[in-house]
LOLO-371762 format. One record per residue (C-alpha): residue number from 1; z, x, y; residue in one letter. Coordinates in steps of 0.05 Angstrom, whole numbers. Last residue first. Layout:
N
R seq     zz     xx     yy type
R NUM      Z      X      Y    A
...
REM end
This chain:
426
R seq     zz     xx     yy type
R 426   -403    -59   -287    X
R 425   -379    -59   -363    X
R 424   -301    -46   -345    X
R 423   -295    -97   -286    X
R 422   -323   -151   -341    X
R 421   -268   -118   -393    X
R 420   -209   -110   -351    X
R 419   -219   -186   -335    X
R 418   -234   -216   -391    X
R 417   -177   -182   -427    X
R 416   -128   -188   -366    X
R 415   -142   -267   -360    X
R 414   -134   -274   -438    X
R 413    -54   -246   -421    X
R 412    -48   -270   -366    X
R 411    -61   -342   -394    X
R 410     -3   -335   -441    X
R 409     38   -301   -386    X
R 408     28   -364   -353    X
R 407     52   -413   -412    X
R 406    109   -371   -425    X
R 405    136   -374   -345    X
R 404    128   -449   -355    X
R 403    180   -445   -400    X
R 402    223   -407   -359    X
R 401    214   -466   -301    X
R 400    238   -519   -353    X
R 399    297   -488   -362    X
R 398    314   -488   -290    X
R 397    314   -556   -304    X
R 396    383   -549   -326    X
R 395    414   -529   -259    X
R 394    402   -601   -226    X
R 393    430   -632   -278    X
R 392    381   -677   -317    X
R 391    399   -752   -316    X
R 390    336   -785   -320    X
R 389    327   -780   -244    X
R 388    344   -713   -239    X
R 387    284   -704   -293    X
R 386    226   -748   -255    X
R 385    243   -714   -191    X
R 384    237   -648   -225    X
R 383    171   -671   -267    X
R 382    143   -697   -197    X
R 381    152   -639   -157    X
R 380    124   -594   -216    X
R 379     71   -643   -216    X
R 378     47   -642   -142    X
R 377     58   -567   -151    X
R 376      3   -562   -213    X
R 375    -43   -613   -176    X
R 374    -33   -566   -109    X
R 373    -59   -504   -153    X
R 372   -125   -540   -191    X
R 371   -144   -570   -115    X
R 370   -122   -502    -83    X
R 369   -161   -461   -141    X
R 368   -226   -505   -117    X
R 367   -211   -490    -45    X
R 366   -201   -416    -64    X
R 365   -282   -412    -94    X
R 364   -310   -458    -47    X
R 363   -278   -404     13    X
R 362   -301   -344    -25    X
R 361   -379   -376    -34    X
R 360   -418   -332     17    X
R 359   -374   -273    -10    X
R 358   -406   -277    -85    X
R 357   -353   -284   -132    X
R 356   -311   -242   -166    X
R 355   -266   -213   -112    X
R 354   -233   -265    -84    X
R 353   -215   -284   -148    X
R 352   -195   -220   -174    X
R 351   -152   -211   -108    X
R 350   -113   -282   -108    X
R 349   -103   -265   -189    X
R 348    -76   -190   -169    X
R 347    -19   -225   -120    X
R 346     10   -276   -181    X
R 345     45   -241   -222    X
R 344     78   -193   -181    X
R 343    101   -243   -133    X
R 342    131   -271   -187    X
R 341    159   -215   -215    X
R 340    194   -205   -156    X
R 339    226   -266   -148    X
R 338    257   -269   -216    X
R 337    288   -206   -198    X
R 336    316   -230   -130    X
R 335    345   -296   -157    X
R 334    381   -262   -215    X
R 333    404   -208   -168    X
R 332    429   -257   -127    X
R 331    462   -295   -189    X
R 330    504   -228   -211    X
R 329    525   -221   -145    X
R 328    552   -287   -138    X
R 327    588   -288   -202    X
R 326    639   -228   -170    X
R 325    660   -282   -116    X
R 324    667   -259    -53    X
R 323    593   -271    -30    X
R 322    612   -349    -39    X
R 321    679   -335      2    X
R 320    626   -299     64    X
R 319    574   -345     56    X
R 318    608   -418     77    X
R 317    654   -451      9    X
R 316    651   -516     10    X
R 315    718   -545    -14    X
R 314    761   -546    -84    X
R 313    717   -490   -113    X
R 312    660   -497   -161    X
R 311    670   -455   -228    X
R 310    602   -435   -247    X
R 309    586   -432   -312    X
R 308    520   -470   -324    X
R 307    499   -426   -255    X
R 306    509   -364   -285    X
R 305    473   -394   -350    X
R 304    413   -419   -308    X
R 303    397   -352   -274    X
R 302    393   -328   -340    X
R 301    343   -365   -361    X
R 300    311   -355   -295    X
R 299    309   -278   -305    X
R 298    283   -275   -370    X
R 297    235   -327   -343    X
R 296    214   -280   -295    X
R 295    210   -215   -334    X
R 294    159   -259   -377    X
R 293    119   -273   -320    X
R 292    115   -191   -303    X
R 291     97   -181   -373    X
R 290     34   -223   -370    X
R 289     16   -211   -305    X
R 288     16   -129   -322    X
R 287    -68   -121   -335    X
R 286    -87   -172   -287    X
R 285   -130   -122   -247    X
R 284   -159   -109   -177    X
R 283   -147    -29   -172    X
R 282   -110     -8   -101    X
R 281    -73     37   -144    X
R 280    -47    -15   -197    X
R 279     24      5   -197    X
R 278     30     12   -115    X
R 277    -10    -58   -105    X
R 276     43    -92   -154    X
R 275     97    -59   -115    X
R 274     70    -95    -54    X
R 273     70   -163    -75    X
R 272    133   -152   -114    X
R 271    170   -138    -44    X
R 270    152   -195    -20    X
R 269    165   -242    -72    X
R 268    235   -220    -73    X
R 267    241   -221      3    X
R 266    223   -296      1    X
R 265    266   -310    -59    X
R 264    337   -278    -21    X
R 263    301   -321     50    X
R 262    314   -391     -2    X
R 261    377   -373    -28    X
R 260    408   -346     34    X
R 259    383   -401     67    X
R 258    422   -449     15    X
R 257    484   -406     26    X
R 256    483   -417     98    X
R 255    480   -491     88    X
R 254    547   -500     60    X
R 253    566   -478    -19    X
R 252    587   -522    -73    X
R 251    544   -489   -125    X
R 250    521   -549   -164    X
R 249    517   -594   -112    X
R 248    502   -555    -43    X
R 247    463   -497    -77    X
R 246    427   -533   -128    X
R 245    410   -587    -79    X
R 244    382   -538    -33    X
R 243    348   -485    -89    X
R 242    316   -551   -134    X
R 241    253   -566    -94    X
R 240    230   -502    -76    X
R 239    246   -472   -149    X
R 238    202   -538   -176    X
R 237    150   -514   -128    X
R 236    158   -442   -143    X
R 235    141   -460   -224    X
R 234     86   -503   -210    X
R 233     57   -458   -159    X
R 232     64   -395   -223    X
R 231     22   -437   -268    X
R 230    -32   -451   -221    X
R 229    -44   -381   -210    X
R 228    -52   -371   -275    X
R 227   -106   -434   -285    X
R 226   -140   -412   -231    X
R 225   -152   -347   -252    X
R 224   -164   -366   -328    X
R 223   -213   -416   -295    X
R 222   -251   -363   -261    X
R 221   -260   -318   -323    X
R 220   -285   -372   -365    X
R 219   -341   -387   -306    X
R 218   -348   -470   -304    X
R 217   -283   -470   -267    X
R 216   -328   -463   -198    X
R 215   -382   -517   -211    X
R 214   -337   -562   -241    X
R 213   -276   -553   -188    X
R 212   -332   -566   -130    X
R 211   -366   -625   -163    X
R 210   -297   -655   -179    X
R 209   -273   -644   -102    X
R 208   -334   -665    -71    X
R 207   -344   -735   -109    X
R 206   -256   -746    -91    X
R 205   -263   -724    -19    X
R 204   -321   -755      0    X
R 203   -345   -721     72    X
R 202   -396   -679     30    X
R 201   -418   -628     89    X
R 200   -486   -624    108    X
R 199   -518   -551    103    X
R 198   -532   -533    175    X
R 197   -520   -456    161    X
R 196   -505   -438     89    X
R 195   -481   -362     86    X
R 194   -427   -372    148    X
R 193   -417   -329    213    X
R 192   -352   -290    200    X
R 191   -343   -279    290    X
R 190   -282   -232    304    X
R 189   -211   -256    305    X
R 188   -179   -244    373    X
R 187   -180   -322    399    X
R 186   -135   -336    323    X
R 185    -75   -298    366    X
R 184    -73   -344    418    X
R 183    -67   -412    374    X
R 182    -20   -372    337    X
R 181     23   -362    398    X
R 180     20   -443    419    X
R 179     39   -453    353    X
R 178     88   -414    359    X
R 177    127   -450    417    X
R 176    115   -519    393    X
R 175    158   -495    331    X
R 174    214   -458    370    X
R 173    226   -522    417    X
R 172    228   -569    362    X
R 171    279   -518    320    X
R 170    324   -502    386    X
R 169    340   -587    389    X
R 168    344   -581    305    X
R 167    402   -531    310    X
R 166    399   -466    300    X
R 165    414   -433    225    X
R 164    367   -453    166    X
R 163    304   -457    205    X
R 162    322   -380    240    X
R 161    329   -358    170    X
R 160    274   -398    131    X
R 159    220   -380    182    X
R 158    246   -304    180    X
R 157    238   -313     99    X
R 156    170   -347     99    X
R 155    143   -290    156    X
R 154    166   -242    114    X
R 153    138   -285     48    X
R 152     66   -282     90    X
R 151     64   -210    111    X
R 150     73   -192     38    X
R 149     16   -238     20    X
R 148    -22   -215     80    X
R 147     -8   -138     70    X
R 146    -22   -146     -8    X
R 145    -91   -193      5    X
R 144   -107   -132     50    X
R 143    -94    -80      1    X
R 142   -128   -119    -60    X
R 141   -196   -123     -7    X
R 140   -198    -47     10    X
R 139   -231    -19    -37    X
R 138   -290    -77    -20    X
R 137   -293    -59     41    X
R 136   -260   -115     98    X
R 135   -287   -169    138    X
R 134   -326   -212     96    X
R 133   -282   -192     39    X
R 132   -215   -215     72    X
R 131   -249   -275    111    X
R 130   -253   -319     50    X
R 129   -181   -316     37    X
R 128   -155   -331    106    X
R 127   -212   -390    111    X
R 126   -196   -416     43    X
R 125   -126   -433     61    X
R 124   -137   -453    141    X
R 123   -157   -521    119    X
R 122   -107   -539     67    X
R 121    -56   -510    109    X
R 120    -63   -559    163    X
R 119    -73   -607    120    X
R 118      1   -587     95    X
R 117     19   -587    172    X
R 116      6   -668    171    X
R 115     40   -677    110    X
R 114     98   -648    146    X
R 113     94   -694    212    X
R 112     87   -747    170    X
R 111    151   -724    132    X
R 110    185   -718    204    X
R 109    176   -783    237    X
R 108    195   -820    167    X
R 107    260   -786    171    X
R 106    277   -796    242    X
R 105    326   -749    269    X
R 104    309   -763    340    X
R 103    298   -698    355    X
R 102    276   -665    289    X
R 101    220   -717    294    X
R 100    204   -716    364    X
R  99    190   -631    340    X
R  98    147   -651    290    X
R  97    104   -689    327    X
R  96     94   -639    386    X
R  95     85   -603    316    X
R  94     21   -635    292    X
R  93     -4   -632    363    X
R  92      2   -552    364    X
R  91    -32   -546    291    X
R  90    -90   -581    317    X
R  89    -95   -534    359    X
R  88    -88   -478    302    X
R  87   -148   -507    258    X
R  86   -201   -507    310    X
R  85   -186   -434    326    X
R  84   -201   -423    250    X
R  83   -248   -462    245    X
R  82   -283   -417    299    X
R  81   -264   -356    263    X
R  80   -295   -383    200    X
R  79   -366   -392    230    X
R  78   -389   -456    197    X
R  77   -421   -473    120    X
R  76   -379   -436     83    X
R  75   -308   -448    118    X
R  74   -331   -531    124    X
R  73   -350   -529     54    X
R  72   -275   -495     28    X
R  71   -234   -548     74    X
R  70   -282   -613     47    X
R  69   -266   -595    -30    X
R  68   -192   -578     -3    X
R  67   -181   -641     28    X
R  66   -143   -680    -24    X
R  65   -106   -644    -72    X
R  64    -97   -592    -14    X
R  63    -65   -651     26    X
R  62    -17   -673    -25    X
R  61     24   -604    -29    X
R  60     68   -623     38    X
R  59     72   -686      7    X
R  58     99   -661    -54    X
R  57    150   -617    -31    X
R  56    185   -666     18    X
R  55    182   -718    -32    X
R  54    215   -665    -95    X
R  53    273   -653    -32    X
R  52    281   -716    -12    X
R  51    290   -742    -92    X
R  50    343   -685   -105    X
R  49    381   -708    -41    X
R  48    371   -777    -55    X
R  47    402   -763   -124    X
R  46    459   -715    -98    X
R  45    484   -770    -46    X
R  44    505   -756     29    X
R  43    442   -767     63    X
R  42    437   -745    135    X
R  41    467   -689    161    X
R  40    459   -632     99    X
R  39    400   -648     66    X
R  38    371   -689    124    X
R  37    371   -636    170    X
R  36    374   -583    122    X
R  35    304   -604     94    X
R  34    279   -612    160    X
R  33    302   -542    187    X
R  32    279   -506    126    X
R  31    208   -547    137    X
R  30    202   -529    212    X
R  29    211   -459    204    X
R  28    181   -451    144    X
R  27    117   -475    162    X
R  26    121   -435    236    X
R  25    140   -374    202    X
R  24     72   -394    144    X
R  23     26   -403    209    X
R  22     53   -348    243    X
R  21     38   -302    195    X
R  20    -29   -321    178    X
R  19    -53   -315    252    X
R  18    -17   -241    259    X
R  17    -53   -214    184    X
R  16   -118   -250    218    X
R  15   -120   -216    286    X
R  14    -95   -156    257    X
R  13   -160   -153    210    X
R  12   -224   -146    230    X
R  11   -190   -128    296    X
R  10   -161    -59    267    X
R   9    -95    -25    271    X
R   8    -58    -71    215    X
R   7   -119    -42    172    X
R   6    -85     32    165    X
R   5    -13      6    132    X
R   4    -67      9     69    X
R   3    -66     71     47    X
R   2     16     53     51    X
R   1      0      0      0    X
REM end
């Protein structure tokens, strides 16, 4: 990664890296101070909790079920940097609606406002992908998705910090406020004029979004991508869902904890996003996904047996008496390892597909793994709902995160065979 330290100096790429970033702080921001909001001021029952939490998730998801087919023809067919600019005002009404939200405290106020910034996403997702190998060599693709993906879970974990501590009044000033900034920063991006100039774009969702995951799964090594990748969402968007509750109910620890949770996860998947660069040399290869999702689930399973016996205390404790106990430790690291891998895993599959494809059809070829991907997290939210409903503690469906960790390393496993041997025959 430090080769590639180099690329945060030039405008075919700062512009982008600083764009991205304040998109997923501003994401974070407003969704950690949401969740805590309501988490923490408004409902007072562990179901409703639960259930906010899995809604919150999934609608946030629901967009790139929907849009993505129409979000990867619009960043192939027109200049990327100027969706790009068209993207990020929008994002500044969306959160002039967020922030009445977090003022008035209104539920309903705020979840449109976050399904709103997951269309957002949806939109600017293929364009931040597509523009790495338009913009960059190809030796130096697997750095830049590295410094973006890195850059991304900072930005995730300062979002989460400063969402999880001021109050909501400083929260709807500080999200208005950076969208304004990343609406300046996306003016800097250079021109990525498109492959497929005045082709008409497909304006119905459901007909675009089959054609587009057909055309694009169709190639064995493609799917096994997607599929991966895929895998690992469901996983962090049952994690997402079940760290706040988890916390507050099973843990018995104030609002502190639960962003110490949440920003613990983000550095995690930071740092394996750049160790995972280090090991493979600036190589594009799937050749330790499998291992690193089975460190994972070793990690969540035991995650879930710390937590299975904890001993909650007679009152909340704040983060100084949770960080007192000697179990504490032992879960952080738990929650930091797990982390790691994951980010591990799942940085090399973002490369190889970016990478595989012809760069006039990058953006078709992430908003087809966004549909497959936001599926996969619209489920996980679902199945975690669906199990806290039934009766599942909170702490037990942890369990069903390691097995999902199986199922991906099972993928990785086929992905790094095709994939080692296609790069190893060209």
């Amino acid at each position: 990664m430090q080769a590639s330290f180099h690329l945060l100096a030039r405008r075919r790429f700062l512009p982008l890296f600083v764009t991205q970033f304040l998109g997923a702080f501003n994401d974070n921001l407003f969704k950690t101070a949401m969740v805590m909001l309501v988490t923490y001021r408004v409902f007072s029952d562990p179901h409703r909790e639960a259930a906010f939490n899995a809604l919150a998730n999934g609608l946030f998801i629901l967009p790139f079920f929907l849009f993505s087919a129409l979000a990867g023809q619009l960043a192939d067919c027109r200049d990327k940097a100027m969706v790009t600019r068209w993207v990020k005002t929008l994002e500044i009404v969306i959160m002039l609606v967020g922030a009445a939200g977090l003022m008035i405290q209104s539920v309903p106020v705020l979840l449109a406002a976050l399904f709103s910034m997951g269309m957002h996403s949806t939109f600017f997702g293929p364009i931040k992908y597509a523009l790495l190998p338009q913009h960059l060599r190809a030796d130096e693709v697997l750095g830049g998705t590295g410094l973006v993906e890195a850059g991304t879970y900072t930005a995730v974990l300062l979002g989460i910090l400063v969402g999880g501590i001021i109050p909501p009044s400083a929260a709807a000033a500080g999200v208005l406020g950076v969208a304004l900034m990343g609406r300046v920063a996306a003016t800097q991006i250079p021109a990525a004029p498109p492959g497929e100039r005045g082709k008409p774009l497909d304006f119905h969702v459901v007909r675009a979004s089959i054609r587009l995951v057909s055309e694009t799964l169709h190639v064995p090594r493609l799917l096994l991508a997607v599929l991966a990748i895929s895998a690992f969402w469901m996983q962090a968007a049952v994690l997402s869902a079940l760290f706040v509750p988890l916390v507050k109910n099973v843990l018995q620890a104030d609002q502190s904890v639960a962003t110490l949770f949440l920003a613990i996860f983000s550095i995690g998947v930071a740092c394996g996003s750049l160790a995972i660069n280090r090991l493979l040399g600036g190589t594009v290869s799937a050749r330790y996904a499998a291992a690193a999702s089975i460190l994972m689930g070793l990690f969540l399973v035991d995650l879930r047996n710390v937590c299975g016996h904890w001993q909650a205390l007679d009152d909340v404790a704040d983060i100084a008496r949770f960080l007192r106990r000697h179990e504490a430790v032992h879960l952080l690291v738990d929650l930091f390892g797990l982390s790691v891998f994951g980010g591990m895993f799942v940085v090399p599959l973002y490369a190889f597909l970016t990478t595989t494809v012809d760069k006039l059809h990058t953006a078709r070829t992430v908003a087809a793994n966004n549909i497959v991907n936001s599926g996969a997290m619209v489920a996980g939210s679902l199945l975690f709902a669906g199990a806290v409903r039934l009766g599942v503690p909170v702490a037990d469906t942890l369990f069903l995160v390691a097995a999902g960790s199986v199922a991906a390393a099972a993928i990785a496993w086929r992905l790094h065979r095709a994939c080692d041997g296609a790069l190893s025959s060209t």
